[in-house]
C-alpha positions in Angstrom: 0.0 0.0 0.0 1.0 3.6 -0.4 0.1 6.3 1.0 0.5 10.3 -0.4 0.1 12.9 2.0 0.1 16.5 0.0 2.1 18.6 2.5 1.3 21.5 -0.4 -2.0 22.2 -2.2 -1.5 20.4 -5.7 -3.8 21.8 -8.3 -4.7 20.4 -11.7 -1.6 20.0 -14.3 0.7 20.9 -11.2 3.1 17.9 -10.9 0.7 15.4 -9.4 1.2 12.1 -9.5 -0.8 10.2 -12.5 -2.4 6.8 -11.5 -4.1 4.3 -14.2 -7.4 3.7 -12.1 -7.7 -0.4 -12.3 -4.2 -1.5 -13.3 -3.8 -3.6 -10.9 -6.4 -5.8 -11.8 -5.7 -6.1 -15.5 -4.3 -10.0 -16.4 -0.6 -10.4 -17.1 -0.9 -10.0 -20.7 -3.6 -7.4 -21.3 -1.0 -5.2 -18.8 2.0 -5.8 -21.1 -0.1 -5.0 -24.7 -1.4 -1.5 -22.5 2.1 -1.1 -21.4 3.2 -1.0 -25.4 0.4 1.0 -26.1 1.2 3.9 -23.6 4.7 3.8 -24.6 3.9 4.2 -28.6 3.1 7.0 -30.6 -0.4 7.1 -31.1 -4.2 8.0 -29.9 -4.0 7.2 -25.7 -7.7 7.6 -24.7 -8.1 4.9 -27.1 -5.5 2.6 -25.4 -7.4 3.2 -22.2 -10.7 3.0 -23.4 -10.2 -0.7 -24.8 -8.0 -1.5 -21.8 -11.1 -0.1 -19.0 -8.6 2.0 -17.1 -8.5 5.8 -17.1 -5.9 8.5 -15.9 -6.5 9.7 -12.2 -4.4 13.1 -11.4 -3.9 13.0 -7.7 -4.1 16.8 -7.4 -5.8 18.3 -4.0 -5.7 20.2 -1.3 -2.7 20.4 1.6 -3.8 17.4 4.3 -5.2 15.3 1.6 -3.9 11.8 1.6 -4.2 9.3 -1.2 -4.2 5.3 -0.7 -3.5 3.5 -3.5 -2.1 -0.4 -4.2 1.5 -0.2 -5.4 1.2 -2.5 -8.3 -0.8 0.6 -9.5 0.7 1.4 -13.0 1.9 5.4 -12.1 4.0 8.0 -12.7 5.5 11.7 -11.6 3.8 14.1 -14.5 5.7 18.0 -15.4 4.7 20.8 -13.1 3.1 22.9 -15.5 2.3 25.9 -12.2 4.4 28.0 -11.0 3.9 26.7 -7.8 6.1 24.8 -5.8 4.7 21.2 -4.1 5.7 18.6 -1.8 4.1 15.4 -0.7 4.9 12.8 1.9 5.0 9.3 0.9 4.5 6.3 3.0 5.0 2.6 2.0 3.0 0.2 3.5 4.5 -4.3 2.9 3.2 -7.0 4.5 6.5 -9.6 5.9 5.6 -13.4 6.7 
């Protein structure tokens, strides 16, 4: 598990973190042929449309927290604010 605390308030476009919603669940393969798709030129929305998964910004408000299951497909995005950010993150593994 992972957890996000935004020490700062992150708004839309401003460096959040970008989650695939559901990537987690996909099979083995239907994960690698999305994995392709994402990394190829080429129409995106379509690649998540087909795949039933959708791009979740984790933008908010100082004092939110976001949970989410590390085999979560995800990935920094560019800060395009002028406003500075910082979050807090907290890794969660179960031993035994």
């Amino acid at each position: 598990m992972r957890q996000a605390h935004l020490i700062d308030d992150v708004v839309p476009q401003g460096g959040a973190t970008l989650a695939l919603a559901r990537s987690h669940r996909m099979p083995g393969e239907a994960l690698r042929t999305l994995r392709v798709a994402l990394k190829s030129p080429g129409d995106v929305q379509a690649a998540l449309r087909v795949s039933d998964t959708e791009i979740v910004e984790m933008s908010g408000k100082a004092g939110d927290v976001f949970l989410m299951d590390m085999r979560v497909l995800h990935t920094p995005s560019i800060n395009a604010s002028k406003n500075l950010r910082m979050m807090a993150t907290t890794r969660f593994l179960l031993r035994g």
